[in-house]
N, C-alpha and C positions, 0 to 999 in steps of 0.2 A: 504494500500500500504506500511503502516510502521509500524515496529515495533516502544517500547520504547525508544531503542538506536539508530533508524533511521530512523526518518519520517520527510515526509514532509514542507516545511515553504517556497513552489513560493507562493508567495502575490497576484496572480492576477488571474480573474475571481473567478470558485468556489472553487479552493483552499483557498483563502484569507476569507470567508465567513463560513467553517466549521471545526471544527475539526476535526486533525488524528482519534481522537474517534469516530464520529463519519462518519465518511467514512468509517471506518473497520467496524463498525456495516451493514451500511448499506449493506458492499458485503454482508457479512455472513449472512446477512436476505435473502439477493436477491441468494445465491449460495446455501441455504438451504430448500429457499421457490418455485424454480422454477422449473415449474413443467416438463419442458421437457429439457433432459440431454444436454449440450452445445456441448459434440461431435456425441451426436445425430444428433442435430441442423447440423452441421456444414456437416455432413453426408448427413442429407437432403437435401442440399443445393448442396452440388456436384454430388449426383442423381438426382437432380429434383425433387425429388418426390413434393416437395415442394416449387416451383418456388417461390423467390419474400420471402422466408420468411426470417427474419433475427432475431438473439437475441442479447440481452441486451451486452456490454463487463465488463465483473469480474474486468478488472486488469486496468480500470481508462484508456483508450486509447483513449477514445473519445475525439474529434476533442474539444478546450476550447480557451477560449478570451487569446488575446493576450495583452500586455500590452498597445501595441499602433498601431494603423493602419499597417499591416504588407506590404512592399514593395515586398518583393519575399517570395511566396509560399512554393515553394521549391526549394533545394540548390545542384548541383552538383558538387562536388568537385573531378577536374581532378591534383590529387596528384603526381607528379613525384618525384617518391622514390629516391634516392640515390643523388640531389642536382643538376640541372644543370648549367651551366655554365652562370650566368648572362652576364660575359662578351664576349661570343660568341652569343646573341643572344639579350639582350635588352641596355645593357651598355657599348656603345664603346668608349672607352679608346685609344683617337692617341697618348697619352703621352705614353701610354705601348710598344710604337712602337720605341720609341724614343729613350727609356731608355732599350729595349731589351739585354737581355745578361748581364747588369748588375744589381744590386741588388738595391732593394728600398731604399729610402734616410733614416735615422737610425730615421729623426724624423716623419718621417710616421708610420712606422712599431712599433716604441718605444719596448715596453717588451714582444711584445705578440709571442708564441711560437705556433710550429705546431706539427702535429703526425708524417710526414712525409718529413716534409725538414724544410731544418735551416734556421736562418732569415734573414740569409744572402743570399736566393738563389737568382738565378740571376730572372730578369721580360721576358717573356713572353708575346710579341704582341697579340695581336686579331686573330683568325685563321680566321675569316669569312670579307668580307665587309659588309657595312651599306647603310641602305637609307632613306630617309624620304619619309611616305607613307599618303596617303589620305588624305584629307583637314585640318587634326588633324594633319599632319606633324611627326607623332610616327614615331620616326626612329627604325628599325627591322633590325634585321642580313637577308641575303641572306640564309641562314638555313631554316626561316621560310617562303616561300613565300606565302603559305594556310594564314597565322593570317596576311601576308602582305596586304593580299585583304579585311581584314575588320578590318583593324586598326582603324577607325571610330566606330567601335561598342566598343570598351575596353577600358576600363581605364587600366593603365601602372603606379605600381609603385615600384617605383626605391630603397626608403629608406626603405626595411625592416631588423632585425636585431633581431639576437635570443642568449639565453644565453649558449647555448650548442653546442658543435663543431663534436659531435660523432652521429651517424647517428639514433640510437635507441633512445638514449634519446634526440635528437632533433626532432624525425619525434613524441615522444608519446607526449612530450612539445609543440607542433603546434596542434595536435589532443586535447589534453587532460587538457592541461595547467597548466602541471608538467612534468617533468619529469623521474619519474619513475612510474609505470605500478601500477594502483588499481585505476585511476581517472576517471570519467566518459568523454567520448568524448563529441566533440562538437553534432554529431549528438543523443548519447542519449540524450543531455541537450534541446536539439531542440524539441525532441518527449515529453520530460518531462514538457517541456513547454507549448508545443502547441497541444499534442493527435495526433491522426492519421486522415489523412482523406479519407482511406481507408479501407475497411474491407477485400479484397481480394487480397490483397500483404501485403508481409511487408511495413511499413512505414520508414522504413532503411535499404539500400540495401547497401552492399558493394561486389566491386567486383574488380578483381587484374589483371594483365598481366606484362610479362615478368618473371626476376626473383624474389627470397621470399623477404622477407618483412625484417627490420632488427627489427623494433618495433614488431612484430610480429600480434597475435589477440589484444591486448591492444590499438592499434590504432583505432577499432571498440569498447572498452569492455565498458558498462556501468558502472563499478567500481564498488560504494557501492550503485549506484541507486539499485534499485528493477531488475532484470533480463528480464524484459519484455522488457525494454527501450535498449538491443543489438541490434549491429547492425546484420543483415544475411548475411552472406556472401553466395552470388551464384557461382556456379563451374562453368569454361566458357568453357566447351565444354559436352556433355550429361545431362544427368538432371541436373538442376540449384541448385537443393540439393538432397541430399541422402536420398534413400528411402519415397519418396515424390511419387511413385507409389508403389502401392499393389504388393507383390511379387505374382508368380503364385501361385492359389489355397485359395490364400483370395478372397472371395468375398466380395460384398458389404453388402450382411447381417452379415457375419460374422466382418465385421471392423465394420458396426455399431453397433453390440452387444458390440465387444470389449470394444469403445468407453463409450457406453453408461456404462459397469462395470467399465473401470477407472476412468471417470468421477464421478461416485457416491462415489466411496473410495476416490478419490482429494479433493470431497465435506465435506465429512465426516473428512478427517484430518485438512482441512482449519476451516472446524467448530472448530475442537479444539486445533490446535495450533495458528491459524492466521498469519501464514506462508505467507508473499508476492511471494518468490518463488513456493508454490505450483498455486497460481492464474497464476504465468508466464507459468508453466506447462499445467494447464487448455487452457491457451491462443495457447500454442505452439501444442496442439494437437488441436483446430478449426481451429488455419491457416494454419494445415495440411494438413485438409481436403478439406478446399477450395484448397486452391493453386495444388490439383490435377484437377483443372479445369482451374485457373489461368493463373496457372507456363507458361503448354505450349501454350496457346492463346500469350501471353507472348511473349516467347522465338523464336515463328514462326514466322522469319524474310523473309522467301517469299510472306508473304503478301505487304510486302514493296514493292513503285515503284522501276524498272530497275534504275529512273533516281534518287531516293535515296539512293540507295545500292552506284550509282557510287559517289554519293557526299559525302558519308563519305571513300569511299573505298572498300567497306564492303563485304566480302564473307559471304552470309548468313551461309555458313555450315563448316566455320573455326574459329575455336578461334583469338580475334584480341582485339586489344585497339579501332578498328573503329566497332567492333561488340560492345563491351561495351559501347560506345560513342550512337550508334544508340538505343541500349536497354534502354537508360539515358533517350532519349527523348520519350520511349517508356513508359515508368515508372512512365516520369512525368505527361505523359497524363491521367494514370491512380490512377494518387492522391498519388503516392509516394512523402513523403517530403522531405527525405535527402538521396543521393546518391553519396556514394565515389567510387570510381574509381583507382586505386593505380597503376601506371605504373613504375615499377624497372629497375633500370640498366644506372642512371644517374652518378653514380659513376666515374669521367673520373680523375683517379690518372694517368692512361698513356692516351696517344696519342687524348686529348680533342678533337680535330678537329673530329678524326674516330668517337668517340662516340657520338658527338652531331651529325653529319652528320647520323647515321646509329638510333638511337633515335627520332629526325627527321620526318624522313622518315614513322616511327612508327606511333604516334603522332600527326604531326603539320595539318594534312589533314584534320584529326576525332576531331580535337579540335576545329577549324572555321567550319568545317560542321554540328558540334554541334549548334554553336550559329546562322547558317545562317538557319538552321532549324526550330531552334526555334522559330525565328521573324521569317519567313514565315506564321509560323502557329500559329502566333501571341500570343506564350508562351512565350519569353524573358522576353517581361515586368514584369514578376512576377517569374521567375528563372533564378536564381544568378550561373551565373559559375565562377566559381573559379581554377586557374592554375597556380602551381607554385611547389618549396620541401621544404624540412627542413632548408638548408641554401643556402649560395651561394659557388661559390672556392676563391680561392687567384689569385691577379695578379701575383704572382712568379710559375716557371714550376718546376712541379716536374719530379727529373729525378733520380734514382737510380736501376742499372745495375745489386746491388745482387736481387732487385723485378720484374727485367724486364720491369723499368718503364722508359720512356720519355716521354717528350711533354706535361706531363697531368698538373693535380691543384690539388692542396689539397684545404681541408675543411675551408670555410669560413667562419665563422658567423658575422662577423661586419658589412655587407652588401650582398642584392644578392634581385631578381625582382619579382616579379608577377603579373601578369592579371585578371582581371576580368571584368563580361560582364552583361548587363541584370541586374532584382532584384535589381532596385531603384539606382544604381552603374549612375556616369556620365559616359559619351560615350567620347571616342576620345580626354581624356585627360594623360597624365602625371606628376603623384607625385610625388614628391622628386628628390634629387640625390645625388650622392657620387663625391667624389673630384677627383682630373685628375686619378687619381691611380685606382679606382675604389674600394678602401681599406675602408673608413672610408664614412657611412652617414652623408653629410654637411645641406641639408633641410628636412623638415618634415619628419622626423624619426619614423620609425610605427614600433614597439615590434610587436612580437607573440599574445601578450595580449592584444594591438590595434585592430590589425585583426580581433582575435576571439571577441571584443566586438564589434567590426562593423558588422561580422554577422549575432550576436542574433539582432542586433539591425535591420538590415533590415530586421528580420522575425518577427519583434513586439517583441523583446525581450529584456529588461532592461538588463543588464547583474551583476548590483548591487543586484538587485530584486531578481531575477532568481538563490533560494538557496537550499538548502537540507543540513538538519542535521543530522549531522553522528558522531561521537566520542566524542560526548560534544562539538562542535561548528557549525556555519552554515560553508557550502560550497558554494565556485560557480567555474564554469569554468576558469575565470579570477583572482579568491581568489582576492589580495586585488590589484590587479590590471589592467591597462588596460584603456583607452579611446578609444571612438568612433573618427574615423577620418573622421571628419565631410564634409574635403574639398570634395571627392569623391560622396558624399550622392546627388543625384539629386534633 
C-alpha cells in the first residue's frame, strides 16, 4: 500500500503486526499468482455467470479491528456549505435584540476584524422566534420545526470554534484538519482505519446539492493516502457516475476481455514498480463492474414506501437534498461506512432571515427524517449523523448598498452550533454556550480538532494512533491536536 516515502504506521489490528514489506510482498504474490483476472472476477459477478463468487481485494480494503469497541458503524455527514446562521436557529440571543442598531460593546468584539463590515457595525436581533422543545427542553428557532419534533434524539452543541474565517479553507480545515488542500479527509482516515465492509458500493460516498463547493474535490480527497481510500462522489440526477454503463455495442464479452487485458498489464506493472496507485486502479475497474449491478438496485427509489418518500419529502425522480438524505439511509443498509452529503448556499451576507427560511425548507424535513428512519429501522444506534458548516456568522448585520447587501452576517468563526444524533452520541442534551452576544465561546469549547477526534473515536478510532507516514514524519487527521469530548459520549 506504500511506498519508501509513504507507508503505513495505524498500530492496530494487522497493520500493527507486519511490515510495509511485507504487505507489499504479499499483494504482489497474491496479484501475480492469481489465477483468474480480478476484472474478470468482477465481470463474472455482474453476469452471473458466477453467482456467489467473490475474490480476494489487492488494495488492503478489507473490513480490520478497530482500536476499540466501535459505537457507530457508519457516519453520515449532513455538511451545510456556506455557514448557517447559529443565531437564527440554535443560539438565541434577546441581548441582540436589545442592543439592535447599535454596535457591540469594544470589549466584546476587542481587535478582531471582518471581510465585510467594520467592527463597529451596528447588532442585529434574531430574525426567527424560539422555543423549548421535548423533555430535553432544546430550545430551536421556528425555522426548524422537522428537528423540533425530535429534539430528544440530538445532542446540540453550542461551543464550537475554528481557526479560519474564509469558506475554503474553513470547510477543507473541518474535512481534513488543515487547511489547505493535499490532507487526507476524515472519511478517507475512516476507511484507512477500518477497510470496507462492503464489496459492492463504494465504502465512501459523497454526494452535493444546491450550489458548488468553495473547498472544492479536496473536501472528499484522500491526500497523500494511497488513492483507493477517495471518496466517490455520485451525480444526483442520471447515473450516479459516469460511464458506469457499457456504451452501445460493448458487450459483455467484449468488456470482459477488455478487463481481463488491463488487468494483466496493471498486474505486470504492479509487479514491477509497486505502485499503490496502480492496485487503486485495479480496484477502480472491479467496482466498476459490480456497481453496474449495484448502482441502480441503489438508486431505484420506487421501491421505497408512499409513506417514506412523504417522510423525507422525497420525489423519487428529482434531484433533492431529501433524495440524498433517503439514498444515506439507503447506503447504510448496505454497508456503506462514510457518507457526506454537502448542501450549499448557506452563505446569508444579505437578507439572513430569506436564506435561512428558503434553506430551511430544503433541508430541515430530510435531516429529522433521516434520523427518524433510522431508529425505526433500528440503524441509529450505530450511525452517527452529523449537521452542521465550516463556521458560524456575526451578531453584527451586514449591510452594504455598493454589494447589494442588507440584513445579512458575515463570517464567524469564534462560535456557531451543530447536531448530532445516533452512533454512541447522548440524546436530548446540550453542550456548551456563548455569552449574551452570541460572539465569544464561555463553556466547553470544542475546536475542529475536538470534533474530528470524537468521531474516529466513536468508530473505534484512537485519533493519536491513527497515523501515516509521508514526508519524513507520521501524520494524522488531528496532527498534534485535538481531544475527544467526552461529555456527549453515551
Amino acid at each position: 500500500m506504500a511506498d519508501d516515502n509513504s507507508q503505513a504506521s495505524n498500530t492496530h489490528g494487522a497493520r500493527g503486526e507486519h511490515s510495509t514489506m511485507n504487505t507489499q510482498l504479499a499483494r504482489r504474490w497474491f496479484l501475480s499468482q492469481c489465477g483468474l483476472g480480478l476484472g474478470t472476477a468482477a465481470l463474472s459477478q455482474l453476469t452471473s455467470a458466477a453467482n456467489g463468487n467473490t475474490t480476494a481485494d489487492s488494495t488492503d480494503l478489507s473490513a480490520r479491528m478497530p482500536h476499540r469497541e466501535p459505537k457507530a458503524k457508519a457516519v453520515i455527514h449532513l455538511f451545510m456549505a456556506g455557514a448557517p446562521s447559529q443565531l437564527e436557529l440554535f443560539d438565541e440571543k434577546p441581548t441582540l435584540t436589545q442592543f439592535e442598531g447599535r454596535p457591540l460593546p469594544k470589549s466584546v468584539i476587542g481587535d478582531q476584524r471582518y471581510a465585510f463590515i467594520q467592527p463597529d457595525a451596528a447588532v442585529l436581533g434574531p430574525q426567527f422566534k424560539f422555543a423549548k422543545h421535548g423533555q430535553s427542553g432544546a430550545n430551536i428557532s421556528e425555522a426548524m420545526p422537522f428537528l423540533s419534533d425530535i429534539a430528544d434524539n440530538i445532542c446540540l452543541i453550542k461551543s464550537l470554534h475554528t481557526d479560519q474565517f474564509n469558506h475554503a479553507p474553513a470547510q477543507i480545515l473541518l474535512n481534513s484538519g488543515f487547511s489547505q488542500p493535499g490532507r487526507p479527509c476524515i472519511g478517507s482516515w475512516a476507511l484507512y482505519g477500518l477497510g470496507a465492509e462492503t464489496q459492492n458500493l463504494p465504502a465512501f460516498v459523497v454526494m452535493s446539492t444546491g450550489a458548488g463547493l468553495s473547498g472544492g474535490a479536496a473536501l472528499w480527497s484522500s491526500g497523500f493516502l494511497p488513492g483507493v481510500y477517495n471518496g466517490v462522489r455520485f451525480r444526483s440526477q442520471g447515473d450516479p457516475i459516469l460511464n458506469v454503463n457499457n456504451p452501445p455495442g460493448v458487450s459483455d464479452q467484449l468488456q470482459g476481455d477488455t478487463f481481463s487485458l488491463i488487468n494483466k498489464l496493471n498486474r505486470e506493472r504492479m509487479k514491477a514498480v509497486n505502485d499503490p496507485e496502480i492496485a487503486t486502479r485495479i480496484a477502480s475497474f472491479e467496482m466498476a463492474a459490480r456497481l453496474q449491478t449495484s448502482a441502480p438496485e441503489l438508486m431505484d427509489l420506487k421501491k421505497e414506501s408512499q409513506h417514506t418518500l412523504d417522510l423525507y419529502g422525497c420525489d423519487p425522480d428529482k434531484p433533492s437534498f431529501a433524495r440524498a438524505c433517503l439514498l444515506a439511509r439507503r447506503m447504510v443498509e448496505r454497508g456503506v461506512r462514510f457518507i457526506n452529503i454537502y448542501h450549499s448556499g448557506w452563505d446569508a451576507h444579505s437578507n439572513v432571515k430569506g436564506n435561512v427560511t428558503n434553506n430551511c425548507k430544503i433541508t430541515d424535513q430530510a435531516s429529522a427524517a433521516l434520523v427518524k428512519d433510522l431508529q425505526e429501522r433500528g440503524l441509529l444506534d450505530d450511525t452517527l449523523v452529523v449537521w452542521g458548516g465550516e463556521f458560524g456568522r456575526t451578531p453584527m448585520v451586514e449591510s452594504n448598498a455598493a454589494l447589494g447587501r442588507s440584513l445579512g452576517r458575515d463570517h464567524h468563526p469564534q462560535a456557531f452550533t451543530m447536531w448530532m444524533a445516533g452512533g454512541g452520541v447522548k440524546s436530548g442534551i446540550t453542550v456548551g454556550a456563548t455569552d449574551d452576544f452570541g460572539f465569544h465561546v464561555v463553556d466547553s469549547p470544542v475546536h475542529v480538532h475536538d470534533l474530528q477526534a470524537t468521531l474516529l473515536h466513536l468508530m473505534g478510532l484512537d485519533h493519536e494512533r491513527l497515523t501515516f507516514h509521508h514526508a519524513g514524519r507520521d501524520f494524522r487527521l488531528t496532527d498534534v491536536h485535538g481531544n475527544v469530548v467526552r461529555e456527549i459520549l453515551a
